[in-house]
N, C-alpha and C positions, 0 to 999 in steps of 0.2 A: 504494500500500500504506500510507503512512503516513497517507491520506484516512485510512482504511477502521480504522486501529489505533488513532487518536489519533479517531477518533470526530468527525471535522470531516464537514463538508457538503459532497457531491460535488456537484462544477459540472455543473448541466444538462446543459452539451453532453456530457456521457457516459452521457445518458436512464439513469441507475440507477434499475429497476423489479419489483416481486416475480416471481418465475414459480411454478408450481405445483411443489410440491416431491414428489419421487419418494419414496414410503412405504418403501423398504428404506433410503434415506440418514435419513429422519428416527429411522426406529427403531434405526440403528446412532447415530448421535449421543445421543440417550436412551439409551439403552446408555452409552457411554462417559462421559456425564454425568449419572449415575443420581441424583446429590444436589440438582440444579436444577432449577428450572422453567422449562425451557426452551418458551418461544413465539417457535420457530425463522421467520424468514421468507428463505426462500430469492432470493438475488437479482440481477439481473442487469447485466451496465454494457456499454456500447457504447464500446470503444477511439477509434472513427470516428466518433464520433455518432448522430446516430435511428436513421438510416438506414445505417449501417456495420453490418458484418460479420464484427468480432473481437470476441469478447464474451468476456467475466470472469464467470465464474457461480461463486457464493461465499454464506455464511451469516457473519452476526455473532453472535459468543456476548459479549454485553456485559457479564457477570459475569464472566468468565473473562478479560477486555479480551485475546478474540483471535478470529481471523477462521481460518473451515475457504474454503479454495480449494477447488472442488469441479471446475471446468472452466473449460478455458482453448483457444479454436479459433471457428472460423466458425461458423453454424448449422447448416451441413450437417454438420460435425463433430461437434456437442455434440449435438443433436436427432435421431438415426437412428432 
């Protein structure tokens, strides 16, 4: 978490990479930050590396210096 708030560089081995972002989250965030220009990239970290299966799915709002937690679980969890 403090990677992720203090805006430092996540280490490789936690493959942090965009995934496609669900259209009802980004227009509720637009919503609630209706004064921004918000170019949200939705994104994802592997707890275990590449290849592991506890992921952190999360958005950085860099104006705001704060992070929306969006999902926290395996893929078969988060992705149904």
């Amino acid at each position: 978490m403090t990677l992720l708030l203090d805006e430092q560089r996540i280490p490789r081995y936690f493959y942090a990479h965009a995934i496609h972002a669900n259209t009802k989250l980004i227009h509720s965030l637009n919503a609630k930050y209706p004064q921004e220009d918000l170019h949200l990239s939705v994104m994802e970290l592997h707890f275990d590396g590449h290849n592991g299966d506890h992921l952190l799915v999360f958005i950085k709002i860099p104006s705001k210096h704060e992070v929306y937690l969006i999902d926290i679980g395996s893929h078969a969890e988060i992705f149904r």
